[in-house]
N, C-alpha and C positions, 0 to 999 in steps of 0.2 A: 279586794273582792274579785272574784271569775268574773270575768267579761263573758258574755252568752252571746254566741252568734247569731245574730236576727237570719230573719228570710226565712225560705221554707228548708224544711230539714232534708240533705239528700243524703237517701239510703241506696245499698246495695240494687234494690228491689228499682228504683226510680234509675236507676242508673240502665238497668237492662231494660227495659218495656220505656223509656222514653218516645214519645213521638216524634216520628221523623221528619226532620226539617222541611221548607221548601225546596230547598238548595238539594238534599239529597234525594225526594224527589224526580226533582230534573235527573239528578242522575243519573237513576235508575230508569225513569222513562229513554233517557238518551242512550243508553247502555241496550237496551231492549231496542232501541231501531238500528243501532250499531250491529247488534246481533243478526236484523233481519236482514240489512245490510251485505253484510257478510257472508252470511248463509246462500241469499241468492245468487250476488257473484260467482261463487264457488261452486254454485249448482251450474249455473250456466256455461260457468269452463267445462264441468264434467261430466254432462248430459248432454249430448247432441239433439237439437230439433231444427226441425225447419215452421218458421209463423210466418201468416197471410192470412191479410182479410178477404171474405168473403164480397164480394163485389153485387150480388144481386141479393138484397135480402131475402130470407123466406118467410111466407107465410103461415106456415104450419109449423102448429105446435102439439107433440102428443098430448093427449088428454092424461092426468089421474086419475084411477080410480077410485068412486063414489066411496069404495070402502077403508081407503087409508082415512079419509074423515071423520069415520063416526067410532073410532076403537076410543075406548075411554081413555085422558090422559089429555098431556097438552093439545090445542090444536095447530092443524097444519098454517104456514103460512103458503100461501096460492102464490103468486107473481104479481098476479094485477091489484096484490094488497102493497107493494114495495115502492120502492121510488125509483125514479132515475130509469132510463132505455132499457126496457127487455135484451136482455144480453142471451145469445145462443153459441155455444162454447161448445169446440172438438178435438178431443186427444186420442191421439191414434196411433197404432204401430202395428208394423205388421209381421209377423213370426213366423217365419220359413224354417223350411226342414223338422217341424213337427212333427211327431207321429200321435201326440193327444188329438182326441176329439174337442171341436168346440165345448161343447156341456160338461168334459174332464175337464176341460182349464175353466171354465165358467166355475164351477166346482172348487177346484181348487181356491179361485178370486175369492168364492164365499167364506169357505175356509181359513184363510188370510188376511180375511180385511181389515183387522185391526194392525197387523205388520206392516201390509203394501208401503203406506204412507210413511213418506220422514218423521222423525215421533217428533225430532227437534221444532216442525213446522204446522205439524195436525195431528195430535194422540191420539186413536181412535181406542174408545173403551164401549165394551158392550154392555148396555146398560138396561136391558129387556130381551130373555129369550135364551134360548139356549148358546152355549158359547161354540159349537162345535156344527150347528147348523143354522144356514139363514133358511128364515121364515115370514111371513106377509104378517106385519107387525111388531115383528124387531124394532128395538132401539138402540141408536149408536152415540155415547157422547162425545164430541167433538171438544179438544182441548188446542185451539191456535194460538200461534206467537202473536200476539197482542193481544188487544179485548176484543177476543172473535171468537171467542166459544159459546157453543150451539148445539143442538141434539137433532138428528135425521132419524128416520122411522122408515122399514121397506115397506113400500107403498105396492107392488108387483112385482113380479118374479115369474121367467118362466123358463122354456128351454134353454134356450141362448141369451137371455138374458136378466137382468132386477134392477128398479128401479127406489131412491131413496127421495122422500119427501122432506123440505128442514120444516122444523116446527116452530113455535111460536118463541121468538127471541133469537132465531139466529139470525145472523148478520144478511145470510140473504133470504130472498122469496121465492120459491119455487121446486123445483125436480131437478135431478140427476139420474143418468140412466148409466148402466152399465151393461157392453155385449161381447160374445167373440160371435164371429160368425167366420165359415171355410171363403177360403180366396175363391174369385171367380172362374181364373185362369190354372193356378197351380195345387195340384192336389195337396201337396203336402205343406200348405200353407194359410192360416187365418189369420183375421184381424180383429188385434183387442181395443176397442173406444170407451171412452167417458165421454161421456156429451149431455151439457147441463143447458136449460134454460130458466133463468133466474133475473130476477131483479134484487139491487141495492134492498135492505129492510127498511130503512127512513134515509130525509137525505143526508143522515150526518154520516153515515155509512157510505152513502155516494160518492161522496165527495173524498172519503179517504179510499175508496176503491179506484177513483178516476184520478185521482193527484198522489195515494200516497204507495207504499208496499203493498196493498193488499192484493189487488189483480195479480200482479208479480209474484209473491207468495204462493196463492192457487196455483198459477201455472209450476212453481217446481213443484206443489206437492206431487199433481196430477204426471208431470216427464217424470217423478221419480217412481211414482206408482206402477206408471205401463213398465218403466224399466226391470223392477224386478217383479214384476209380471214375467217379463223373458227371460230373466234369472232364473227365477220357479219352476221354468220347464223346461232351460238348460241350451237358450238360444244363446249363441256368441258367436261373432262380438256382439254389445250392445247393438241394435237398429237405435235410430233418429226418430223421435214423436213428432208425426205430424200433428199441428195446430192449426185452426181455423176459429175464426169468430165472426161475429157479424149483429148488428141490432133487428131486430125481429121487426119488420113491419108493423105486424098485426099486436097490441100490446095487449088484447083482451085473453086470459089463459084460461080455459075451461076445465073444470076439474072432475069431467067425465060423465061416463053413465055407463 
């Protein structure tokens, strides 16, 4: 008589779509900090910046306006909903020998924002609004190296500059602003900044921003971003991103009027 193999029967079908181990798992999580790893290493060889903290905190914080809150869709998260120190973040560079105007490269910024960014480290995909113009209401889906994806919404917009709100589920709390404004001294030179005031979203987010890749992360997207910023307009060599940060005093963030 045939001997019949007990156990469960494995098919072609169970052999593909098996679930993946613990072990592999790990792997794959280990492989993915490897990556982040890596990436910023190499950003930091290949990016020039200079960081420093801010030594006197500030007090002030721009307001949002009243109307990035009520457009139908997710809601915004505020700052003083998130966890962990009000963090006030600035990246800067300054672009000599331009002949654009601020509002051209402001312009252009809009135009490009889903490129600016390392796609390896923040994908940006516009995910509300037209693709070819920003507008007060946009949405942007943010796709980061980790579990750090999140949608922002432009909350204001004006001459020299707009500003993005994240909404509810990104990893932080609060605004980001973006501006060019002309040099004070040299005509044919402006300065491009990002400058964010945000909190952690909960503390388990804190706690991997204060101990793990993630602060680290931000900062290359943001040095790669201004960098080809001055690419776009055909600065060279690379300038060095100034960076500044500092915890906000005042941790109350109003969201306008």
């Amino acid at each position: 008589m045939r001997s019949r193999a007990r156990g469960r029967r494995v098919t072609r079908r169970s052999l593909l779509y098996r679930r993946p181990s613990s072990g592999a798992l790990l792997t794959l999580l280990l492989a993915a900090v490897g990556s982040v790893v890596i990436a910023v290493v190499w950003r930091r060889r290949a990016a020039p910046r200079q960081e420093h903290l801010d030594d006197a905190p500030s007090n002030v914080v721009p307001q949002v306006p009243v109307a990035a809150t009520i457009r139908p869709g997710a809601a915004i998260q505020v700052a003083d909903s998130g966890s962990g120190p009000l963090v006030h973040r600035r990246y800067e560079i300054e672009l000599q020998g331009v002949t654009l105007a601020p509002s051209e490269i402001l312009s252009l910024v809009q135009q490009h924002l889903t490129e600016l960014p390392p796609s390896a480290l923040a994908d940006f995909v516009k995910s509300r609004g037209a693709q070819t113009v920003l507008s007060v209401g946009d949405e942007y889906q943010i796709t980061m190296l980790g579990p750090w994806n999140g949608v922002v919404r432009v909350a204001d917009k004006g001459r020299d500059f707009f500003t993005l709100v994240t909404l509810d589920g990104h990893p932080e709390a609060g605004h980001i602003t973006f501006s060019v404004r002309h040099d004070a001294i040299r005509s044919d030179s402006c300065s491009v900044r990002v400058e964010s005031w945000a909190k952690a979203r909960d503390a388990l987010v804190n706690v991997a921003f204060r101990f793990g890749p993630g602060s680290q992360v931000q900062t290359e997207v943001w040095v790669t971003f201004l960098q080809r910023v001055a690419s776009l307009v055909g600065v060279a060599p690379l300038p060095s991103v100034q960076i500044s940060s500092e915890s906000v005093a005042n941790s109350g963030v109003p969201t306008g009027s």
